[in-house]
C-alpha positions as CSV (number, residue, x, y, z in Angstrom):
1,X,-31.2,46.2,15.6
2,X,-28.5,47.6,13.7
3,X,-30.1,51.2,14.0
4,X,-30.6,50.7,18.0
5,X,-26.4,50.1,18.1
6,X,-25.5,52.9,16.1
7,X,-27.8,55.1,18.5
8,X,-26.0,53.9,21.3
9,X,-23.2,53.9,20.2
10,X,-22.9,57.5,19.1
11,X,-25.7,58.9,21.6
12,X,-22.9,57.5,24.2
13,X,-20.1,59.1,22.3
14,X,-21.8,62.9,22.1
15,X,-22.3,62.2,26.0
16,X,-18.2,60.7,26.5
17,X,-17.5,64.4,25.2
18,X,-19.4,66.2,27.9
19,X,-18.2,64.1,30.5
20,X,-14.3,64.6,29.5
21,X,-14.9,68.2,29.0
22,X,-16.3,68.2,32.7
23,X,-13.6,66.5,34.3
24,X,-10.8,68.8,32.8
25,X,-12.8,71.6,34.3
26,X,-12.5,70.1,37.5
27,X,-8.9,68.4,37.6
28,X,-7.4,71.5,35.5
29,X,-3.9,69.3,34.4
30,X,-2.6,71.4,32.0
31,X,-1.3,69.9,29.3
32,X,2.8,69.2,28.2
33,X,3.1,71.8,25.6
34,X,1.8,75.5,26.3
35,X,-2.4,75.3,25.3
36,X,-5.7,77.0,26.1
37,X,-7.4,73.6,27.3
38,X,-6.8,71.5,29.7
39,X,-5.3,67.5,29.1
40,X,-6.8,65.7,31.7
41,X,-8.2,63.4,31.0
42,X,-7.5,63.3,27.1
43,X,-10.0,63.5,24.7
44,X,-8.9,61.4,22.1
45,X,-8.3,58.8,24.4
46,X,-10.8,58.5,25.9
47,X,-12.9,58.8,22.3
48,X,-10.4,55.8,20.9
49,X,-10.7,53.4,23.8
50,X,-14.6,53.7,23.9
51,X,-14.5,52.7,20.4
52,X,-12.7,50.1,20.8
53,X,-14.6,48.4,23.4
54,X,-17.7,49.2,22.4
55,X,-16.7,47.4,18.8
56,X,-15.2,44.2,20.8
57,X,-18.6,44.3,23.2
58,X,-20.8,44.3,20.2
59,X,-19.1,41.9,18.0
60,X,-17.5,38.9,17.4
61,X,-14.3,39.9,15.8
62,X,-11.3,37.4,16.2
63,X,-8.3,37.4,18.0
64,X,-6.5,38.6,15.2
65,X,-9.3,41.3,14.4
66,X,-9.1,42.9,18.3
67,X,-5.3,43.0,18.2
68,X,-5.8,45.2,15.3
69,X,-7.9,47.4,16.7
70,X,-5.7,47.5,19.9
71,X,-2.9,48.2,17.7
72,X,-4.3,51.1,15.8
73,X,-6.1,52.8,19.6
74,X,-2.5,52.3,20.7
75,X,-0.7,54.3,17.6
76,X,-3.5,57.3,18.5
77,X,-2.1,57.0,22.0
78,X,1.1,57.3,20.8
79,X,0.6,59.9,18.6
80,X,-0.7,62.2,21.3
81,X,2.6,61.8,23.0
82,X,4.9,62.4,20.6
83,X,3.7,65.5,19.8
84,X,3.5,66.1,23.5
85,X,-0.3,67.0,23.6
86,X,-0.8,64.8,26.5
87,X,1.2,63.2,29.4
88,X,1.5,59.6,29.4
89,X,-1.1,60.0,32.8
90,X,-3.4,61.9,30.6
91,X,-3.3,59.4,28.0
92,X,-3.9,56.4,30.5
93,X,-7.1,57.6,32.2
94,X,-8.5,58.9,29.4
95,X,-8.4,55.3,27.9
96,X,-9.4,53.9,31.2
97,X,-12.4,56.6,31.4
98,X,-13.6,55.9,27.3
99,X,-13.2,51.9,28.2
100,X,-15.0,51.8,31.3
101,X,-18.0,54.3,30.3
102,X,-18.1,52.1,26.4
103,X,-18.3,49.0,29.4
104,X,-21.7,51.4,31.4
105,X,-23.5,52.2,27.9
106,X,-23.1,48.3,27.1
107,X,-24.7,47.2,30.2
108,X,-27.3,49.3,29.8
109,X,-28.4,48.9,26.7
110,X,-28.5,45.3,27.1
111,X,-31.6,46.0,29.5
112,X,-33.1,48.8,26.5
C-alpha cells in the first residue's frame, strides 16, 4: 500500500510540473525581478501546497502536526517573495493550483 502512495504521489508530482510549465506558457506573467521564465503560476508553490495536502489527505497527522506543515509551505511562500521571485498573485494560485490538483490525484486514486 505504501509503494501504491509513493507512486501517486510522486507520478502526480512529475505531472504538477508539466502542468505549471504549461500554464506559464500560456498566461506569460513575467515575473518581479528581471528572469528568462515566466512566474505564473509559481512553481514552488504549487510543488509545496500539493505536498502539503496530499500529506494531510493521506494521513492522520494532528492538529498540531498540519499547522506545522502549514507553517513551513507558508515560510517557502514567503521566501519566494522576499527575494521577489514571485508576486504575491503568483504565489497564491500556484498554492491554489498544487492544492486543488494534490485534492484530483487523491480522488482518483481512491477508485485505483
Amino acid at each position: 500500500m505504501k509503494d501504491k502512495n509513493a507512486l501517486i504521489f510522486f507520478g502526480g508530482l512529475v505531472s504538477l510540473q508539466y502542468i505549471v510549465k504549461f500554464l506559464k506558457t500560456i498566461i506569460k506573467e513575467d515575473r518581479p525581478i528581471k528572469s528568462k521564465t515566466y512566474g505564473m503560476p509559481s512553481t514552488k508553490s504549487a510543488t509545496l501546497f500539493y505536498t502539503l495536502g496530499y500529506l494531510i489527505g493521506t494521513n492522520n497527522f494532528k492538529k498540531n502536526t498540519i499547522y506545522l506543515l502549514v507553517l513551513l509551505a507558508l515560510i517557502g511562500l514567503l521566501y519566494k517573495l522576499y527575494y521577489k521571485e514571485h508576486s504575491l498573485k503568483q504565489v497564491f494560485i500556484g498554492s491554489i493550483v498544487g492544492l486543488f490538483y494534490s485534492y484530483l490525484i487523491l480522488r482518483i486514486s481512491n477508485h485505483i
